[in-house]
DRENLO-283806 format. One record per atom (N, C-alpha, C): residue in three letters; atom name; z, y, x. Coordinates in steps of 0.1 Angstrom, whole numbers, plus 5000, padded with zeros to 4 digits. Layout:
N
("ALA", "CA", (Z, Y, X)),
...
END
This chain:
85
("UNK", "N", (1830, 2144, 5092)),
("UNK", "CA", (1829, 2130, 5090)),
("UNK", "C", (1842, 2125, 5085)),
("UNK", "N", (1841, 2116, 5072)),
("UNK", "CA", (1854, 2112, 5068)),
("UNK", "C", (1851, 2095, 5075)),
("UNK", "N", (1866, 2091, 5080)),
("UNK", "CA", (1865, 2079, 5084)),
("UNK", "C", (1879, 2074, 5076)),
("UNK", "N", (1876, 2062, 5071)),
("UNK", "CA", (1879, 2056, 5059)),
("UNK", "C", (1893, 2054, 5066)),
("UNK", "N", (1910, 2051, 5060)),
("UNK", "CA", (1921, 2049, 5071)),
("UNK", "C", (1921, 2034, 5072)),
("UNK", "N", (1930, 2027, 5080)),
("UNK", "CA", (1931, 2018, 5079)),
("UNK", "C", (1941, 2005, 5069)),
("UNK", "N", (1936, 1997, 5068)),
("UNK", "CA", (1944, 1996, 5056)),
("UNK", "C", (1945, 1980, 5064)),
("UNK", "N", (1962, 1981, 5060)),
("UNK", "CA", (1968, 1962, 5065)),
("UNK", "C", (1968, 1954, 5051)),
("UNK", "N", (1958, 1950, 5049)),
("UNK", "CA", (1956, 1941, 5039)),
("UNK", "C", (1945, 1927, 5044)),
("UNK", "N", (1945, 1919, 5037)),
("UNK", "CA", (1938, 1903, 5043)),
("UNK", "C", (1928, 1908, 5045)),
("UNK", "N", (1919, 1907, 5064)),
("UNK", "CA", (1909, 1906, 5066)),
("UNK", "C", (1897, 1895, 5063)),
("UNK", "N", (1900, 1879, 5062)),
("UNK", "CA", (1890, 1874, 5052)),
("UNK", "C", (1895, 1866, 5044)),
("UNK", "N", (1888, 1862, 5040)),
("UNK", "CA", (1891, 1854, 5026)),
("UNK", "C", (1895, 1834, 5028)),
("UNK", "N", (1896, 1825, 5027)),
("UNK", "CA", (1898, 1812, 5026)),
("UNK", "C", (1883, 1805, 5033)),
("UNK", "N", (1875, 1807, 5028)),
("UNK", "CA", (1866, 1805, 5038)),
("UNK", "C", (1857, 1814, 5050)),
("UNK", "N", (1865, 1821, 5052)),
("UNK", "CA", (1864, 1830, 5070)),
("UNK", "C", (1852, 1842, 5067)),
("UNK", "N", (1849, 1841, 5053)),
("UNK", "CA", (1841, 1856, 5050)),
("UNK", "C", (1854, 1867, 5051)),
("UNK", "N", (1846, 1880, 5051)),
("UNK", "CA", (1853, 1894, 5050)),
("UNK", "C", (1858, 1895, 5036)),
("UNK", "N", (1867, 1902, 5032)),
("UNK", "CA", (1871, 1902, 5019)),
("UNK", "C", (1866, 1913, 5016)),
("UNK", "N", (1864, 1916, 4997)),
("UNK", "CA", (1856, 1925, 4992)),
("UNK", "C", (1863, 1942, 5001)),
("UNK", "N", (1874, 1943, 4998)),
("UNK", "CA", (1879, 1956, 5005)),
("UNK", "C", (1876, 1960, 5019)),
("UNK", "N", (1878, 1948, 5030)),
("UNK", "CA", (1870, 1953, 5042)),
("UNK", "C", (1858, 1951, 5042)),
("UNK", "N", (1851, 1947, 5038)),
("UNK", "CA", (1834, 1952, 5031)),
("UNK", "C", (1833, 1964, 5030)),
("UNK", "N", (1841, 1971, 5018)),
("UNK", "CA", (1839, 1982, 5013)),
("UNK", "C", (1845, 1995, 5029)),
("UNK", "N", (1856, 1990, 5033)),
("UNK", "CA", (1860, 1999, 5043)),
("UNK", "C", (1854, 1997, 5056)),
("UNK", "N", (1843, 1990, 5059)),
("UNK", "CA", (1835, 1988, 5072)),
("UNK", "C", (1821, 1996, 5068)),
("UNK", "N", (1821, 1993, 5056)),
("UNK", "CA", (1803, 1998, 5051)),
("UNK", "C", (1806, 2015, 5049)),
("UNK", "N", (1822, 2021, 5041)),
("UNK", "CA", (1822, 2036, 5046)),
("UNK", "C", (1821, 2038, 5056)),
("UNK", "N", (1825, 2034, 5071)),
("UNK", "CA", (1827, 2036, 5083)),
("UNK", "C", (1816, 2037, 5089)),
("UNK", "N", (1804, 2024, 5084)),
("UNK", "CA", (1793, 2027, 5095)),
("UNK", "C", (1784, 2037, 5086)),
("UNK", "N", (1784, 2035, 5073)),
("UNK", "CA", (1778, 2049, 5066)),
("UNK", "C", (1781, 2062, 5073)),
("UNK", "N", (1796, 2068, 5076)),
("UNK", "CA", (1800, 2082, 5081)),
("UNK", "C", (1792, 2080, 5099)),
("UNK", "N", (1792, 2071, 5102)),
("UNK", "CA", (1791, 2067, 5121)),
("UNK", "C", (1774, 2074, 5119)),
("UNK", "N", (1767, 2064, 5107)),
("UNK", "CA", (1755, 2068, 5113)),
("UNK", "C", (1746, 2079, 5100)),
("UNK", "N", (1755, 2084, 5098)),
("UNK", "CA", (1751, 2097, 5089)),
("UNK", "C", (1753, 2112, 5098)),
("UNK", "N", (1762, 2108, 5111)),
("UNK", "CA", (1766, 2119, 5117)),
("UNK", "C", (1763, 2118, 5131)),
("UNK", "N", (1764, 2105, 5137)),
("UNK", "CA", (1756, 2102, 5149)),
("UNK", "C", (1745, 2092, 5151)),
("UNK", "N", (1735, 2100, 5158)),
("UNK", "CA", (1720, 2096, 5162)),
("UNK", "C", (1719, 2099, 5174)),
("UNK", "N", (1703, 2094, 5172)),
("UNK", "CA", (1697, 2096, 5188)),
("UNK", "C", (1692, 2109, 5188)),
("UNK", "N", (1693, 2114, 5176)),
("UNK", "CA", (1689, 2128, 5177)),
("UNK", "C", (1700, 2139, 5181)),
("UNK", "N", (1711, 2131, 5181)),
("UNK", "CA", (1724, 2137, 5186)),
("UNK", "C", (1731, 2140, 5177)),
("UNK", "N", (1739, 2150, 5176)),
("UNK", "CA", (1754, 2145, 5167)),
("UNK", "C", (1755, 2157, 5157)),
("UNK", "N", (1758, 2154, 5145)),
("UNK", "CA", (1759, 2166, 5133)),
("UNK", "C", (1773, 2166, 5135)),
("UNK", "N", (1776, 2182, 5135)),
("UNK", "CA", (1793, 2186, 5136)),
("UNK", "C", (1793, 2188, 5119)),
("UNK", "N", (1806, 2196, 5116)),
("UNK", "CA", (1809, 2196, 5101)),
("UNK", "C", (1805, 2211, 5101)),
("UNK", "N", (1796, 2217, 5088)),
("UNK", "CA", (1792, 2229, 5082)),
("UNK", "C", (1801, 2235, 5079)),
("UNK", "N", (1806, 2248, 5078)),
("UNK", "CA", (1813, 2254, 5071)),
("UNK", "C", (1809, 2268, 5068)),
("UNK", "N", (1814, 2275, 5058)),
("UNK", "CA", (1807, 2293, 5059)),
("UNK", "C", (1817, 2301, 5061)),
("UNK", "N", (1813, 2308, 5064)),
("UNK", "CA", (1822, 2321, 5078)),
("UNK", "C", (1835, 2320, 5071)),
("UNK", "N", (1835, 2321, 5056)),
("UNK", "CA", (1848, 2327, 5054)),
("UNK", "C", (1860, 2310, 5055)),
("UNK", "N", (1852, 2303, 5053)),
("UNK", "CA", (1864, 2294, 5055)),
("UNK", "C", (1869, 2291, 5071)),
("UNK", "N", (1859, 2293, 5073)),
("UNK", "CA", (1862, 2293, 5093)),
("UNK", "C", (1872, 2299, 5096)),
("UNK", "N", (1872, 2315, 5093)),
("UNK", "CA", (1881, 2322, 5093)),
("UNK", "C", (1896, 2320, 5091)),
("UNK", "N", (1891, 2311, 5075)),
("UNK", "CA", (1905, 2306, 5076)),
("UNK", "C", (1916, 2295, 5078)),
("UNK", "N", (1903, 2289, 5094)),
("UNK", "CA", (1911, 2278, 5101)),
("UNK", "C", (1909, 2286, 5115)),
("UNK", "N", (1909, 2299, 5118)),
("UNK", "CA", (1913, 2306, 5130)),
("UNK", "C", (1929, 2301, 5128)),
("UNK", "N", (1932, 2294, 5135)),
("UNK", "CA", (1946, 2285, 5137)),
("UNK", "C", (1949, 2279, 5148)),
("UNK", "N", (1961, 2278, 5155)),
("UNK", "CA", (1963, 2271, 5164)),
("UNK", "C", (1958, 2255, 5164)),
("UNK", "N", (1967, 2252, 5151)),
("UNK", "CA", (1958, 2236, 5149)),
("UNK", "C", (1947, 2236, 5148)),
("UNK", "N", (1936, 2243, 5150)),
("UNK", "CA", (1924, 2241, 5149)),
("UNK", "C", (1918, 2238, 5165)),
("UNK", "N", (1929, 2244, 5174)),
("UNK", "CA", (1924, 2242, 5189)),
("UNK", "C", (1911, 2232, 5192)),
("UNK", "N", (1903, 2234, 5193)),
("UNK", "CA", (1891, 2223, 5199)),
("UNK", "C", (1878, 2223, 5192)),
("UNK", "N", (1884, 2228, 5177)),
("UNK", "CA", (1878, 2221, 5167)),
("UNK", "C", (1860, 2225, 5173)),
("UNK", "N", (1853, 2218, 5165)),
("UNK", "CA", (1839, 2220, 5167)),
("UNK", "C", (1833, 2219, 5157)),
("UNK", "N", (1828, 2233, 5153)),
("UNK", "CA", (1820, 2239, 5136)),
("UNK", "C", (1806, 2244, 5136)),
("UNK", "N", (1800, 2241, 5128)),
("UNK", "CA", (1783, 2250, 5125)),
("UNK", "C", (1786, 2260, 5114)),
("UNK", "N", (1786, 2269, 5116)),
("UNK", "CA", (1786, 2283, 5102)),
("UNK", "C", (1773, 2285, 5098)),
("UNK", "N", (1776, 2278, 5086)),
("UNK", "CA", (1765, 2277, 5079)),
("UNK", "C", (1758, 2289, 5072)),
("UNK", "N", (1771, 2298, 5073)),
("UNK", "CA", (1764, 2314, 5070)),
("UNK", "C", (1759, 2323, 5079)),
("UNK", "N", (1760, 2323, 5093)),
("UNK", "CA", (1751, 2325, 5104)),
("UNK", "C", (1746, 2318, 5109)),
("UNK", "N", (1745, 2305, 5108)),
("UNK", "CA", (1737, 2299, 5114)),
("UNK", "C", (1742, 2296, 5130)),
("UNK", "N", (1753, 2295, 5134)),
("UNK", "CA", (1758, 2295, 5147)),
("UNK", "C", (1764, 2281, 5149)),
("UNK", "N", (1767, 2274, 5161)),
("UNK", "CA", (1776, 2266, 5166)),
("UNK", "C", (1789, 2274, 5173)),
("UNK", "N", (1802, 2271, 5165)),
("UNK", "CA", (1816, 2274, 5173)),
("UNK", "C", (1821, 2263, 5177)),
("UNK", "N", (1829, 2270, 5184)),
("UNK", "CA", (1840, 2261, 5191)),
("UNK", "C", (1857, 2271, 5189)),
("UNK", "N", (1868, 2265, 5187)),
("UNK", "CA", (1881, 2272, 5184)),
("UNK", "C", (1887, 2271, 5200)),
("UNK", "N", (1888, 2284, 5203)),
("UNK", "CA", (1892, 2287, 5217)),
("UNK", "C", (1906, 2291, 5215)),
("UNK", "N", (1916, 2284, 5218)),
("UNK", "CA", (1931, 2297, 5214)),
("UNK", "C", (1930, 2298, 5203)),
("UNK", "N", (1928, 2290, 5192)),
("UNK", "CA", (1932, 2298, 5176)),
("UNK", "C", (1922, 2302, 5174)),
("UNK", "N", (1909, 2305, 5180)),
("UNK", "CA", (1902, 2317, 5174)),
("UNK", "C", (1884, 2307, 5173)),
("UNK", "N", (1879, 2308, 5163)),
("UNK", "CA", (1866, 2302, 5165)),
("UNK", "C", (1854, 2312, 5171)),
("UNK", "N", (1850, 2310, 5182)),
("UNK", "CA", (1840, 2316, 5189)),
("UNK", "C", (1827, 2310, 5190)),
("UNK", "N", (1813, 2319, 5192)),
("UNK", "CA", (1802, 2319, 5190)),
("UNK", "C", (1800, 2309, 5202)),
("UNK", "N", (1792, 2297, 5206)),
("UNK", "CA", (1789, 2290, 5214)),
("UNK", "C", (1771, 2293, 5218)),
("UNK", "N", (1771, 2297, 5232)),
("UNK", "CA", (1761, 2307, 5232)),
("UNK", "C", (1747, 2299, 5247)),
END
């Protein structure tokens, strides 16, 4: 899910509307919110084995991935992405 950054620029405009830019940066926001969470529960980010592999990384600690070339849910344990079973 990309979530748009924040940006310190004029929130509205002279008559108390949103300005065109936070439009644009609220409407990415809720586009990624409800493209990836539902009531059907939550889409993690796809990836295929080989690039998984090559976020076996400390900074990856936590991460939470679908391999989209096995078909599995991981989770990065220690550096290492493991099968969630």
């Amino acid at each position: 899910m990309n979530i748009p950054n924040f940006e310190n620029i004029k929130f509205v405009d002279s008559r108390g509307y949103l300005t065109e830019e936070w439009q644009l940066i609220l409407q990415q926001l809720f586009q990624a919110l409800q493209g990836n969470l539902s009531d059907e529960g939550f889409k993690v980010p796809q990836q295929p084995t080989t690039v998984i592999n090559q976020l076996n990384t400390a900074a990856s600690k936590g991460a939470l991935l679908y391999d989209s070339t096995t078909n599995q849910l991981k989770v990065n344990i220690s550096g290492t992405f493991q099968v969630i079973i």
